[in-house]
N, C-alpha and C positions, 0 to 999 in steps of 0.2 A: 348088875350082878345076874339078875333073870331077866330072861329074853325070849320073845315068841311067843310062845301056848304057854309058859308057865309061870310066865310074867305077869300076864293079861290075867291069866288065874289065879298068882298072887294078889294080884291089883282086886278081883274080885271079892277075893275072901275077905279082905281088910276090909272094905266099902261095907262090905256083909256084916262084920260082927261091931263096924262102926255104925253105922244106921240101920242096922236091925236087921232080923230074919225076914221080917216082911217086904222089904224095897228088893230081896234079896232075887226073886224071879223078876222083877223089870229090869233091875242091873243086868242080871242073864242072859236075857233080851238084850238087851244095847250091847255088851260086850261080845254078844252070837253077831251082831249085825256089824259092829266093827272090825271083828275079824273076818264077817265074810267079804268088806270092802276091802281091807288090805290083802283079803287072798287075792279077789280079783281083781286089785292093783299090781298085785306081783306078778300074776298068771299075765295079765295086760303087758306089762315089759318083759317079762320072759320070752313071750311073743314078738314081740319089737324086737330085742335083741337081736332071738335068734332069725331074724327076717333080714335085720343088719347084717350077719353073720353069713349067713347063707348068698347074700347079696355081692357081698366082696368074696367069695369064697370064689362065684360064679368069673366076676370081675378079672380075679387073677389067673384061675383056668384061662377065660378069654385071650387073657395079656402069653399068658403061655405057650397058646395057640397059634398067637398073630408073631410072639417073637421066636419059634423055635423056629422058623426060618433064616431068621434075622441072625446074623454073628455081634457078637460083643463088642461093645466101643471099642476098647484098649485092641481089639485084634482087628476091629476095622480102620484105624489109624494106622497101628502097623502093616497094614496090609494095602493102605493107601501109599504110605514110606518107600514101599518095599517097591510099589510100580513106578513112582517115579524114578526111582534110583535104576531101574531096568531100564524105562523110557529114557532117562538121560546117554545112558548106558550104549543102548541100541541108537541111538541118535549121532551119540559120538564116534562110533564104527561107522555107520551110515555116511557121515559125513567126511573123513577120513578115508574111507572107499571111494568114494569120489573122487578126493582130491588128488589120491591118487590116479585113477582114471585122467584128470586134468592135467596132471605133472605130468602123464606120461605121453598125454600127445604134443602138449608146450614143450616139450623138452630140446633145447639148445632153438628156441626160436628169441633169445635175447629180448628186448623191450617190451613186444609184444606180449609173450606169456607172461612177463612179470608184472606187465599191468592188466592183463586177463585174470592172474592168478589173486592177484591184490582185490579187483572186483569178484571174485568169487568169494574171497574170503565174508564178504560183504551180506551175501547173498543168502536166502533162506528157502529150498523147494520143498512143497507138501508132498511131491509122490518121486517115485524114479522117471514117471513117464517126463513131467517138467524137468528135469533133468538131462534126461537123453536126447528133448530135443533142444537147451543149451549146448549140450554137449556135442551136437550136431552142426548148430547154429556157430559155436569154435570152430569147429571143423571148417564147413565153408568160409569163413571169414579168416582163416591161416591160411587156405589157398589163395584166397584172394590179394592175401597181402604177400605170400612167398610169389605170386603172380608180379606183382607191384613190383617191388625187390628183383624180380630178374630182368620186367622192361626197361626199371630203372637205368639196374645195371648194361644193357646191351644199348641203351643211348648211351653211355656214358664212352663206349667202348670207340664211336662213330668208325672215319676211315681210317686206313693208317697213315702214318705222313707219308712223304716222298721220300727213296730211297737215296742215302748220298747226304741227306743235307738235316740239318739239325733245330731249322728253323724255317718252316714253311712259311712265313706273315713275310721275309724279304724276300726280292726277286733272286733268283742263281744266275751268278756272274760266268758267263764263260768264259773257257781260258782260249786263248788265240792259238794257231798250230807254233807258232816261233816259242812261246812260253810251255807248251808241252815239250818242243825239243830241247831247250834250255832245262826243264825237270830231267828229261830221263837222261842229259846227259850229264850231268853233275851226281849221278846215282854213279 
């Protein structure tokens, strides 16, 4: 019901008019010296506390410091999302530029490109420069083979037959003058 300074001076008077007026200044005494250790118990963690207090105070400032550079999870997630989704993005134009670039010097070269174009598909370049000089490296190797393709073709072509006759591998029969004049006279 009482508490503090009027407790302890309840608590006095009672001891007082139970054991008499005389014990009444030793009670006084101990009751002076109990409250001045629970003050400077109090005053003791009061201290503490505000030492705690002051501690973490200091703690979170710090945290405040070191993070207000720092951006917030949830936006550096989304902000991770957001570059991949760009990087994929620019990768897929990147690459699509190319192949066009590809298509457009394969184009109408038959076998070739399509199995040039099939291994590109294949393929992964880190910069434009490994690129351009693939794309060089096609180049030379299309001539090389429209080169192929035309020696092919001009052996294939050799001499022409002989004029008159439809099978060069038999000898050509001559005809006798009597059997030419036998021809043009029945014409």
């Amino acid at each position: 019901m009482f508490s503090g300074f009027w407790g302890w001076f309840l608590v006095v008077v009672i001891v007082a008019v139970i054991f008499g007026a005389g014990k009444l200044p030793d009670l006084k005494v101990q009751a002076e010296e109990k409250l001045k250790l629970l003050a400077s118990a109090a005053e003791k963690g009061k201290k503490e506390l505000e030492a705690k207090i002051n501690e973490a105070k200091k703690k979170r400032e710090e945290n405040k410091e070191e993070n207000k550079d720092e951006e917030p999870a949830w936006f550096k997630a989304y902000r991770e999302q957001q570059d991949a989704r760009f990087a994929a993005l620019e990768g897929e134009k990147t690459s699509s530029l190319r192949k066009s670039k590809l298509e457009s010097l394969l184009k109408d070269t038959g076998t070739f490109g399509n199995r040039t174009l099939k291994s590109f598909s294949k393929m992964n370049f880190e910069n434009d420069e490994e690129f351009e000089q693939f794309l060089s490296e096609v180049e030379e190797d299309l001539k090389a083979y429209n080169q192929e393709r035309a020696d092919a073709g001009l052996s294939t072509l050799g001499t022409p037959p002989a004029a008159g006759t439809g099978k060069p591998d038999k000898e050509i029969e001559l005809l006798t003058d009597a059997e030419i004049d036998s021809i043009v006279n029945n014409f």
